[in-house]
C-alpha positions as CSV (number, residue, x, y, z in Angstrom):
1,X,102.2,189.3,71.1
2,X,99.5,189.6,68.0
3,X,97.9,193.0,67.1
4,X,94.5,192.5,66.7
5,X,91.7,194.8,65.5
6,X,88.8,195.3,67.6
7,X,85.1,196.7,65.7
8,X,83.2,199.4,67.8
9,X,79.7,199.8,67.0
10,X,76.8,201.6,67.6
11,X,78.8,205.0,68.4
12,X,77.5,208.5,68.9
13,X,77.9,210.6,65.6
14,X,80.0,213.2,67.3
15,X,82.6,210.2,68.3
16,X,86.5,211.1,66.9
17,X,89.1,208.9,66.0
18,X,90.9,210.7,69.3
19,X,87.7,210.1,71.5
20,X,87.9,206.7,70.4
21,X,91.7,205.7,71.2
22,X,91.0,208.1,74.5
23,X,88.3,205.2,75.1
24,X,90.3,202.4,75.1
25,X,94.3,203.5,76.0
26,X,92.8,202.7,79.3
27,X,93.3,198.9,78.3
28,X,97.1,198.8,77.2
29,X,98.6,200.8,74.2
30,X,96.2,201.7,71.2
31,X,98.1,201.1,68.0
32,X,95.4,202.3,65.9
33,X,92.0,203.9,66.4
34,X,89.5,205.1,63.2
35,X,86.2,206.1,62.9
36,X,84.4,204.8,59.6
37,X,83.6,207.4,57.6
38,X,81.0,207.9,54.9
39,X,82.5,208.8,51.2
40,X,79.7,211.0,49.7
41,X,79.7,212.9,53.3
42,X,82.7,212.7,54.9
43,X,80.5,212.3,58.2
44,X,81.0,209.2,60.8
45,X,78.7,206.0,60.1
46,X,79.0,205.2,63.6
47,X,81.3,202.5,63.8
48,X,85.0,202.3,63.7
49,X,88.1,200.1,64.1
50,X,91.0,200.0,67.1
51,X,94.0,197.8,66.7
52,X,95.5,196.9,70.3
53,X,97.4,194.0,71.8
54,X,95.8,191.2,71.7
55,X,95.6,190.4,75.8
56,X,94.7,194.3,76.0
57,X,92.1,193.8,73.2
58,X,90.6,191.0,75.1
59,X,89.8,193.5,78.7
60,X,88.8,195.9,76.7
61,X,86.4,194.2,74.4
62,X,85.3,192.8,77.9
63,X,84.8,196.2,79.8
64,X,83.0,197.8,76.8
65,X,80.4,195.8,75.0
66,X,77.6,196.6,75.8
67,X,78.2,199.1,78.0
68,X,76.8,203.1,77.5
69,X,78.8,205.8,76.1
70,X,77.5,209.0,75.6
71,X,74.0,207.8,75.3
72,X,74.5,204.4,73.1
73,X,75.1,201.1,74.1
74,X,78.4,200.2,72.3
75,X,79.0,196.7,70.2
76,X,82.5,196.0,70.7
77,X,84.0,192.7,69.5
78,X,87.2,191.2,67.3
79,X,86.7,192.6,63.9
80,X,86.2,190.0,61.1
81,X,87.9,190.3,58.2
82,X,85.7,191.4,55.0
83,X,85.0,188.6,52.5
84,X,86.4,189.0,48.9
85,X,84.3,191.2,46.5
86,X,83.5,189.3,43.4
């Protein structure tokens, strides 16, 4: 089965790339979780990535969006892969 990589938005600043594969090992095995960070400050920018099983992804991405966590309401759908920088 495909790996997949699932976006998580709209998390608290304090979220770690450990809270976040914590979050959704629930689902099936987490291959990969990051949090996004900012360059100049090295502090979150409140989104990161998880890569997961595909058929795992899909519950999770299910359970999650738009659910609360930690006081936010989490976006949580298949990441889309960035356009080409001119």
């Amino acid at each position: 089965m495909a790996v997949v990589s699932i976006f998580v938005g709209n998390l608290p600043w304090a979220t770690t790339d450990e809270d976040l594969h914590e979050l959704f090992s629930q689902f099936g095995e987490v291959k990969r979780s990051k949090i996004v960070l900012d360059r100049e400050t090295n502090r979150s920018r409140g989104f990161g990535f998880v890569d997961m099983e595909e058929a795992d992804a899909a519950r999770a991405i299910e359970a999650w969006n738009g659910q609360p966590y930690n006081g936010r309401v989490l976006t949580v759908n298949l990441a889309q892969s960035r356009p080409a920088r001119a």
